[in-house]
C-alpha positions in Angstrom: 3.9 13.8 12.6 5.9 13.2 15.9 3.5 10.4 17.3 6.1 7.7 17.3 6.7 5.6 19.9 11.5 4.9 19.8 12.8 2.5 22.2 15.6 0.5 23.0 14.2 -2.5 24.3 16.4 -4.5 26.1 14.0 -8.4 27.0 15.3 -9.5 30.6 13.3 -12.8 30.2 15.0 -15.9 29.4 13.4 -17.5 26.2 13.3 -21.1 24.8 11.7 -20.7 21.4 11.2 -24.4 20.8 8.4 -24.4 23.4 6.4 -22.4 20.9 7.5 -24.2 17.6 5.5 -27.1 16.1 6.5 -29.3 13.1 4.6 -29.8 9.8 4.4 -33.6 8.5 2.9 -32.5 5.4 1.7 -29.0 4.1 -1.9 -28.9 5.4 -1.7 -30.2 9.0 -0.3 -27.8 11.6 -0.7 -27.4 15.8 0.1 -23.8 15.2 -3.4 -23.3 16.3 -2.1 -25.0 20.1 0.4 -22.1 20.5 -1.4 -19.0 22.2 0.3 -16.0 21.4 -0.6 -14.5 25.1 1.9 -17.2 26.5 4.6 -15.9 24.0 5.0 -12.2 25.5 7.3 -11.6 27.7 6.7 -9.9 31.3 10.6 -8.4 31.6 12.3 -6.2 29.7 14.2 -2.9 30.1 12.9 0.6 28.0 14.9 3.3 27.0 13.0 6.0 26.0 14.4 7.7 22.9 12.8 11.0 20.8 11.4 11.3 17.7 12.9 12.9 14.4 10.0 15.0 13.3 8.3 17.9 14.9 5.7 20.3 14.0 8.1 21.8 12.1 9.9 18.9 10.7 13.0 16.6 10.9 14.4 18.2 14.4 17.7 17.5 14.4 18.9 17.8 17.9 16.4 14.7 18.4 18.4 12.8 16.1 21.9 14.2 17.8 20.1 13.0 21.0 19.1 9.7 19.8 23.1 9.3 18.6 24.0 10.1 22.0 21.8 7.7 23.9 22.3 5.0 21.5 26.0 5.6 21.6 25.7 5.4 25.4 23.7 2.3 25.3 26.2 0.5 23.0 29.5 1.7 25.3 27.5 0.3 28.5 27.5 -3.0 27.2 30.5 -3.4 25.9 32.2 -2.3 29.6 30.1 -4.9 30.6 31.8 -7.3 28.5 29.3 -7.6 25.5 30.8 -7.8 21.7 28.3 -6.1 18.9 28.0 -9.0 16.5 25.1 -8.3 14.1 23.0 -5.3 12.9 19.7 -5.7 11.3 16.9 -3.8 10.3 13.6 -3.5 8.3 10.5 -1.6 7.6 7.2 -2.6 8.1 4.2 -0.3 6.7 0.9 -1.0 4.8 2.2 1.5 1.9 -1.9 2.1 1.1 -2.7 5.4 0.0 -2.9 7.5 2.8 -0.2 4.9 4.7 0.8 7.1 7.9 1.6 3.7 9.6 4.7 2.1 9.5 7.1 0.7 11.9 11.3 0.6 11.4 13.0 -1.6 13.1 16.8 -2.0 13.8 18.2 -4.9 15.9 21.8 -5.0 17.4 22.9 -8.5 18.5 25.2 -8.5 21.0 26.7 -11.7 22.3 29.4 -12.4 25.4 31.4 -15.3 26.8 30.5 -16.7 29.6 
């Protein structure tokens, strides 16, 4: 318990994700394989560091009031700055095997701003 890694991760790296997507002419053939995922990662990005909801003793719930806090804080920056919250997302990934103590759960705010 309490070995999680929270973030808000902010990338600062401008992206073009059609230089890393290929087309399929039929179901077999693919340049996938041309694509290195090393040139995919990004080099920029901004951390916040948040807590996690479990200790020793169980679900701590000051971390979680924390987390609110900074999340809340994060959210009210942004929209000073001019950004407009325009999708929420999230989802789970874990192995769910027997003993499954990994797992990852993910949520994504979209934020989006005229120019």
């Amino acid at each position: 318990m309490g070995l999680g890694r929270s973030r808000i991760i902010d990338s600062q790296t401008p992206v073009d994700a059609s230089q890393y997507t290929t087309q399929r002419t039929d179901s077999t053939k693919s340049s996938q394989k041309e694509i290195k995922r090393g040139d995919i990662k990004i080099e920029e990005l901004e951390e916040t560091k948040l807590l996690n909801f479990f200790s020793a003793t169980g679900i701590n719930f000051q971390n979680i009031a924390s987390n609110d806090a900074m999340i809340s804080s994060k959210i009210n920056s942004m929209l000073s700055e001019g950004w407009s919250l325009t999708y929420v997302t999230s989802g789970v990934e874990s192995n769910a095997g027997a003993d499954d103590g990994q797992g990852i759960f993910i949520t994504r705010l979209f934020f989006s701003r005229s120019q």
